[in-house]
N, C-alpha and C positions, 0 to 999 in steps of 0.2 A: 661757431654756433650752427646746429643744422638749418637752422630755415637763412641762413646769408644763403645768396646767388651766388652765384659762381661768374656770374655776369650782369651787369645793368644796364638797359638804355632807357631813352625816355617813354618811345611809343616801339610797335613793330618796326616800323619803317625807316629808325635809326640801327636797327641791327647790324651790325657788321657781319655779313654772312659770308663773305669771302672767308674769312678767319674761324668761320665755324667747318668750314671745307677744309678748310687747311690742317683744323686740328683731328678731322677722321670723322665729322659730324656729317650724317649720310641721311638723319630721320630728322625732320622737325614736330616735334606739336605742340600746338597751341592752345592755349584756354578758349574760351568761345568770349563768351560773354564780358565785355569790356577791354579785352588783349586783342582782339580781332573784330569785334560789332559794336556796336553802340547797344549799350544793356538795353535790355526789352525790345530791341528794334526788328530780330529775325531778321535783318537786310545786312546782308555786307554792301559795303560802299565799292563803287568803282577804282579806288584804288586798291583798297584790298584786295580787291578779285584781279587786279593788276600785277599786285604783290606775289599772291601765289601763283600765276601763268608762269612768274620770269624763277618763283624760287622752283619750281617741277622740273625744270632743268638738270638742277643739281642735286633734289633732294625729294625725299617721299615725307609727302604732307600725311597728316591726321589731326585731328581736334578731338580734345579728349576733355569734356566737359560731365561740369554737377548737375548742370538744368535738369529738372525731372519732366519738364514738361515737353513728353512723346511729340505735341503737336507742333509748339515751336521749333525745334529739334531738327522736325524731318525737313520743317520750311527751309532752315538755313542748309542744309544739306544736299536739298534738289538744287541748292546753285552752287557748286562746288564739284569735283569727281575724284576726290579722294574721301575717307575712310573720316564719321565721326561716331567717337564713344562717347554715349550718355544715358543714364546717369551713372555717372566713373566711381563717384562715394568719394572723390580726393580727401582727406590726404594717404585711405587708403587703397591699399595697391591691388587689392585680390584682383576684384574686374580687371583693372589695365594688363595686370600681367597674364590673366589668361591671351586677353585681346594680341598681344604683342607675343608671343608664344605664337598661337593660331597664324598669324600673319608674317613668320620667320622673320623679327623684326628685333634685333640685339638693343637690347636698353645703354649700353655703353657708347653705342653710334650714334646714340639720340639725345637729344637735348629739348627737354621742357621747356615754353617760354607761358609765363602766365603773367598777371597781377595781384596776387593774393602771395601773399611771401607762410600764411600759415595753413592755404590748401593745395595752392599750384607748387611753392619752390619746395615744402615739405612734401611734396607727394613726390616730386623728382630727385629729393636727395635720398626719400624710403627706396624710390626704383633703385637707385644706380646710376641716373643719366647727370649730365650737365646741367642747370638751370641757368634761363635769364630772368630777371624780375623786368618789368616796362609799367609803366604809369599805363590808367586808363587810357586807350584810344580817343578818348573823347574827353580829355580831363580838362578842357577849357569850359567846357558845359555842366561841368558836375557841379551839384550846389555846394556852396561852403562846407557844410556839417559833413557831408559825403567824401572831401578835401581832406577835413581835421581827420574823421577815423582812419581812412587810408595812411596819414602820415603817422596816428598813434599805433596803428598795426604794424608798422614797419620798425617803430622804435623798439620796440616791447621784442620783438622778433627777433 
């Protein structure tokens, strides 16, 4: 089925990224919203921004998000110093590939990691790249109904 990952863990921070080096994966990017922040919050968390010190080593970070909103957007951005796209339009691709073009940046070296398996992992298997799907970063908090559709979205998918 197109919208299956190619890979799954529960949060980011279960990734096995060794194994994504090993298989030629040289780009990561991430969704913003719920795969890396806590939705609505504009703050990445301290290990997050832990997360990405130790993955820059190996790899070229981006964030390639739908949020339209310019001003939360640039918030989460001033704390980071790699590259975010928004608004992407996921699950199409026009934006990100000019993005990725412009920035010599091969969609076959990269791997999508989002939360939505019907705009993050369809928008990675339209590019070309690897996908991982991950549960919300914060799916301990999410209300039950927030639960249920995440899991009806995955079925259907």
């Amino acid at each position: 089925m197109i919208v299956k990952a190619d890979y799954e863990a529960k949060t980011v921070y279960e990734i096995d990224y060794d194994i994504l080096k090993k298989s030629g994966i040289n780009v990561i990017a991430f969704d913003l919203d719920s795969t890396v922040m806590k939705s609505k919050s504009a703050t990445f968390s301290e290990k997050t921004l832990e997360l990405f010190e130790c993955l820059k080593k190996d790899f070229k970070l981006l964030i390639i998000s739908n949020n339209s909103d310019l001003e939360y957007v640039s918030k989460a951005a001033k704390q980071i110093d790699f590259p975010v796209l928004a608004p992407a339009k996921k699950p199409a691709t026009k934006v990100s590939k000019a993005f990725l073009k412009e920035n010599g940046i091969n969609e076959k070296e990269m791997v999508m990691v989002g939360d939505r398996p019907l705009t993050d992992i369809l928008f990675g298997k339209l590019l070309g790249c690897k996908t991982i799907l991950v549960d919300s970063i914060n799916w301990y908090e999410e209300k039950p109904i927030v639960r249920i559709a995440r899991k009806l979205e995955r079925i259907v998918s």
